[in-house]
DSSP file (Angstrom, degrees, kcal/mol; ACC not computed):
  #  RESIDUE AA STRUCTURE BP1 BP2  ACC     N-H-->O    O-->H-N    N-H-->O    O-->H-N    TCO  KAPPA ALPHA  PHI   PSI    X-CA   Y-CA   Z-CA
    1    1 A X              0   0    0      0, 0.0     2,-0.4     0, 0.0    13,-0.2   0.000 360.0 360.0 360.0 131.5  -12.2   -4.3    3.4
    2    2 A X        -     0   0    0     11,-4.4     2,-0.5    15,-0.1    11,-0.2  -0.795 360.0-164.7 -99.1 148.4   -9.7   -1.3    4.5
    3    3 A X        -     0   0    0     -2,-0.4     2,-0.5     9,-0.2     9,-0.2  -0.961   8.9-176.9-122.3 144.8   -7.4    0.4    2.5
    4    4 A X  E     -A   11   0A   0      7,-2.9     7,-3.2    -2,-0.5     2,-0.5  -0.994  18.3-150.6-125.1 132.6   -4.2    2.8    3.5
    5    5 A X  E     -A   10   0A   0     -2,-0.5     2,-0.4     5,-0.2     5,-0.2  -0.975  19.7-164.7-102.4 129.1   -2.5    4.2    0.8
    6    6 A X  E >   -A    9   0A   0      3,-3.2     3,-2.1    -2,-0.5    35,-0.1  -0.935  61.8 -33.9-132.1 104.3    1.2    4.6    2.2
    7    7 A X  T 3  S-     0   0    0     -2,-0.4    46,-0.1     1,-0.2    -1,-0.1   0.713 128.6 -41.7  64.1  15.7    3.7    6.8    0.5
    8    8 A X  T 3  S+     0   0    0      1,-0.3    46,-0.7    45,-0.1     2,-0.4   0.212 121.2  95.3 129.2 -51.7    2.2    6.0   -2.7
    9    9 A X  E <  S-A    6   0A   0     -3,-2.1    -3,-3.2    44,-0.1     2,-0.6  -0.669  71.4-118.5 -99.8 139.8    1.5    2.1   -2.3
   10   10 A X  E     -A    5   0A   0     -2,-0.4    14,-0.7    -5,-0.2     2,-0.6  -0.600  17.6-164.2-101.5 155.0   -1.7    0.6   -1.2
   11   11 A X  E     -AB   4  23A   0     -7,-3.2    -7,-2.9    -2,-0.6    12,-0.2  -0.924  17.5-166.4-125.5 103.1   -2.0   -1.6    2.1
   12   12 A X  E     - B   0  22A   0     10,-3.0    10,-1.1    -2,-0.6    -9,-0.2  -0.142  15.4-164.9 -84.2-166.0   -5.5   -3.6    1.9
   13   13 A X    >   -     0   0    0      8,-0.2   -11,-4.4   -11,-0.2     3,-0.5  -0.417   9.2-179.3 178.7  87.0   -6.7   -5.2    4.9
   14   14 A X  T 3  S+     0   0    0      1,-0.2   -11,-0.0   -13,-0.2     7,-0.0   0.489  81.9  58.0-100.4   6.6   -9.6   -7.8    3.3
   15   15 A X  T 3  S-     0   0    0      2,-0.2    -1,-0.2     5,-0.2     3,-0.1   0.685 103.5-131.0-105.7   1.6  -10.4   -8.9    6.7
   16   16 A X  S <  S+     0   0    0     -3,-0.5     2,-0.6     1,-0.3    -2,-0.1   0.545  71.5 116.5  73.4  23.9  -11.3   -5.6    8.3
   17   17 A X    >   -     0   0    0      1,-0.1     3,-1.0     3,-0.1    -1,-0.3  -0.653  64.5-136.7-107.9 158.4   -9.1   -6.3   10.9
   18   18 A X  T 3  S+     0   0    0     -2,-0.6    16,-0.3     1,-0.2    -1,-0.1   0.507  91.2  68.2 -97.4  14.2   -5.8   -4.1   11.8
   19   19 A X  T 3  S+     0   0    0     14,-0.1     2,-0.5     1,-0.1    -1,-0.2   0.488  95.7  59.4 -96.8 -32.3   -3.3   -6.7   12.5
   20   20 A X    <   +     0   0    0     -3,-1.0     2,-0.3    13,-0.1    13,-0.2  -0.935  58.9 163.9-132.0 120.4   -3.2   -7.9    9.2
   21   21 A X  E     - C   0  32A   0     11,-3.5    11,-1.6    -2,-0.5     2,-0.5  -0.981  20.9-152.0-125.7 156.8   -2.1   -5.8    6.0
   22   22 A X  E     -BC  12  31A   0    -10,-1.1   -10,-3.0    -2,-0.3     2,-0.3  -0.929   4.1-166.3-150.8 152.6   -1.2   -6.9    2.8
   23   23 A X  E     -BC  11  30A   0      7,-6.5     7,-6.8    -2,-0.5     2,-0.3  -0.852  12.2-169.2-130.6 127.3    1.1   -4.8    0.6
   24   24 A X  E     + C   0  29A   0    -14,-0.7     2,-0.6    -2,-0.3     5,-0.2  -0.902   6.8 177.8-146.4 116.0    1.2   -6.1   -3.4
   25   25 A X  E >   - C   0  28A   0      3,-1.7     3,-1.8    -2,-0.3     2,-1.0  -0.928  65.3 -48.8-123.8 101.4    3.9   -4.7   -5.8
   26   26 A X  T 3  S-     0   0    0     -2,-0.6     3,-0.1     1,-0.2    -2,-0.1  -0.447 123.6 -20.3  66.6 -39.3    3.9   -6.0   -9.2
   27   27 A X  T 3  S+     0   0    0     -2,-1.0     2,-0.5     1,-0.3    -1,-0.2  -0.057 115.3  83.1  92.7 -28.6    3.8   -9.8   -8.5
   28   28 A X  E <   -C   25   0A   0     -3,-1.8    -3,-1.7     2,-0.0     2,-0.3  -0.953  58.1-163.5-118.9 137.3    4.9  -10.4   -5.0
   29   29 A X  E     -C   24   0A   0     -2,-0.5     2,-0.3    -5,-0.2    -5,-0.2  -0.937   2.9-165.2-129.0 136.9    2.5  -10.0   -2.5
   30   30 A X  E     -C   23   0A   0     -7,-6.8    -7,-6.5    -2,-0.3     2,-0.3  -0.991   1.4-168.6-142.1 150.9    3.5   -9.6    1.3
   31   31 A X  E     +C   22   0A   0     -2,-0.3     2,-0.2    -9,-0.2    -9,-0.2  -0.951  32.8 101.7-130.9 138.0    1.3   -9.9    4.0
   32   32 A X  E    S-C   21   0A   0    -11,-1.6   -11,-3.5    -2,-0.3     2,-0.4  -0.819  71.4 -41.0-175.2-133.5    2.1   -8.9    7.7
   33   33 A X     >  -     0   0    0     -2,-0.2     4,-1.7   -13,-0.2   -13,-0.1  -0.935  56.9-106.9-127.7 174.0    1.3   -6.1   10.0
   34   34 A X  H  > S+     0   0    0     -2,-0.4     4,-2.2   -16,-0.3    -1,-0.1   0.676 116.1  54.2 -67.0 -10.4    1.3   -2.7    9.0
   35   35 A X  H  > S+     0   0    0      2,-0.2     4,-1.7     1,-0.2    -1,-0.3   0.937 115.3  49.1 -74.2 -53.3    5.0   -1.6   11.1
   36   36 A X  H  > S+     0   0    0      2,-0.2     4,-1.4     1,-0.2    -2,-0.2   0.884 102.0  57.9 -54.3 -38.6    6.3   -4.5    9.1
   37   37 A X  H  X S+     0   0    0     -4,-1.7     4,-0.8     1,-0.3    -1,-0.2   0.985 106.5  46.8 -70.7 -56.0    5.1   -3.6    5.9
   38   38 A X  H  X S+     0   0    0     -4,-2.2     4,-1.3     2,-0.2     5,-0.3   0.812  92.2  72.9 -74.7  -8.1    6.8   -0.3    5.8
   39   39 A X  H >X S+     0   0    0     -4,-1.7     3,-3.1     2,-0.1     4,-0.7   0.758 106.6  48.5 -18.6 -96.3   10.1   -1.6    6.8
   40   40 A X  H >X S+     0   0    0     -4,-1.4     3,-4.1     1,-0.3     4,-0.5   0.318 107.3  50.7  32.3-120.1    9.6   -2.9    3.2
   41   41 A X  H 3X S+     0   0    0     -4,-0.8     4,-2.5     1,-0.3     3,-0.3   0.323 112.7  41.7  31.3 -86.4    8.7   -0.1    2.0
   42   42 A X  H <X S+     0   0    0     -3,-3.1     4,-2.6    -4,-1.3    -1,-0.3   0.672 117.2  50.6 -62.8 -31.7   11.5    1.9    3.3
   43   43 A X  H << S+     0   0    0     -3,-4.1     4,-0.4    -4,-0.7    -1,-0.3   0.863 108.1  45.9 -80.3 -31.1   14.0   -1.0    2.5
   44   44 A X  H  X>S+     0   0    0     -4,-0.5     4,-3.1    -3,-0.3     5,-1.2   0.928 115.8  54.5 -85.8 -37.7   13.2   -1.9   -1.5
   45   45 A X  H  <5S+     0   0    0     -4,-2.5    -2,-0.2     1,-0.3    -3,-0.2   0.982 106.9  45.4 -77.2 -45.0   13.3    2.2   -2.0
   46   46 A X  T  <5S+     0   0    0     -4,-2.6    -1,-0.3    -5,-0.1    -2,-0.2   0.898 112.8  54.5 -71.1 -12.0   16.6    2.7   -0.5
   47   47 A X  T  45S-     0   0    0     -4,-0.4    -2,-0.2    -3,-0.4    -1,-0.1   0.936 108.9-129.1 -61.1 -54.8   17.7   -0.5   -2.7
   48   48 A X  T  <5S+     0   0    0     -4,-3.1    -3,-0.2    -5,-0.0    -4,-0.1   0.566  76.0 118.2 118.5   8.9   16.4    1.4   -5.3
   49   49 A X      < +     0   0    0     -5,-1.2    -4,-0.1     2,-0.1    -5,-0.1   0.382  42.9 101.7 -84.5   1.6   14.1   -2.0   -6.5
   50   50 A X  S    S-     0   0    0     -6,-0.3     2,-0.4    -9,-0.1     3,-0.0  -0.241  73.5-121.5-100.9 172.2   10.4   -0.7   -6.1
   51   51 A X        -     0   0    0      1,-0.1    -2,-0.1     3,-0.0    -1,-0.1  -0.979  44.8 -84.1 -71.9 113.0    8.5    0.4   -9.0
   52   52 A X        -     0   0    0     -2,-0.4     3,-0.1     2,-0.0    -1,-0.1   0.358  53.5 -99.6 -53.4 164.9    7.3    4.0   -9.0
   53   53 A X        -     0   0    0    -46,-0.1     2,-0.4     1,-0.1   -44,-0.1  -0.217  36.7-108.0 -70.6 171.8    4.2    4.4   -7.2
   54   54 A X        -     0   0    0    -46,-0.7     2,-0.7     1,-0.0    -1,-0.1  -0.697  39.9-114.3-104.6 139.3    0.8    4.6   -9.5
   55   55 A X        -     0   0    0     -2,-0.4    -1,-0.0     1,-0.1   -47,-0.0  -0.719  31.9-116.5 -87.6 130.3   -0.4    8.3   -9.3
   56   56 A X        -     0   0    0     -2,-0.7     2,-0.5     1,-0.0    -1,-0.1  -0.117  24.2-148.9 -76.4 127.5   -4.1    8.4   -7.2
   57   57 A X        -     0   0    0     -2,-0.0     2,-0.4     0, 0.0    -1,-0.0  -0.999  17.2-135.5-131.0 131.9   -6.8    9.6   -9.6
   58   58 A X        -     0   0    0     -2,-0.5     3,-0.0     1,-0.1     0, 0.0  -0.814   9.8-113.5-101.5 111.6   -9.4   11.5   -7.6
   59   59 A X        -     0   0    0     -2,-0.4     2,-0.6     1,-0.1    -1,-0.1  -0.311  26.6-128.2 -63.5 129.0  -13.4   11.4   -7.8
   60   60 A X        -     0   0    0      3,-0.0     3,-0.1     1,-0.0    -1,-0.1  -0.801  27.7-147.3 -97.4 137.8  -14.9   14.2   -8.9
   61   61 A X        -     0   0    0     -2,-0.6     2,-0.4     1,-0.2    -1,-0.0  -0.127  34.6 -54.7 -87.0-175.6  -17.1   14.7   -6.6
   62   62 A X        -     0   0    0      1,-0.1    -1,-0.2     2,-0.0     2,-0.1  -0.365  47.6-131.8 -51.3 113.4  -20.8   16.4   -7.2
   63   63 A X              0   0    0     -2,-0.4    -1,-0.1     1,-0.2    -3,-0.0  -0.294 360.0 360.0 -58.4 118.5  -21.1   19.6   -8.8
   64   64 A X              0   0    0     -2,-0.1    -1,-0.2     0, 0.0    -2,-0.0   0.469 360.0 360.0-105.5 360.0  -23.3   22.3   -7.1
């Protein structure tokens, strides 16, 4: 499985393949390829519909 995190939202890809993404915000899940998916994106944030994005918490990595 791949993941993109884009602007915020993550874009899986459980078939490993690059053709196919699928972009899942609160309930509705859309699946297409990854130019399509930010359309989206682009289109529910200038509506003004999206939920803000979940802020990325970061492994801490090994201390030396």
């Amino acid at each position: 499985m791949r993941k993109l995190i884009y602007q915020g939202f993550v874009l899986t890809n459980p078939d490993g393949l690059t053709n196919t993404w699928c972009l899942t915000i609160g309930e509705q899940r859309r699946v297409g390829s990854l130019f399509e998916l930010r359309r989206q994106i682009h289109f529910y944030q200038e509506l003004g519909v999206l939920p803000p994005p979940k802020p990325l918490h970061r492994r801490a990595g090994p201390k030396h």
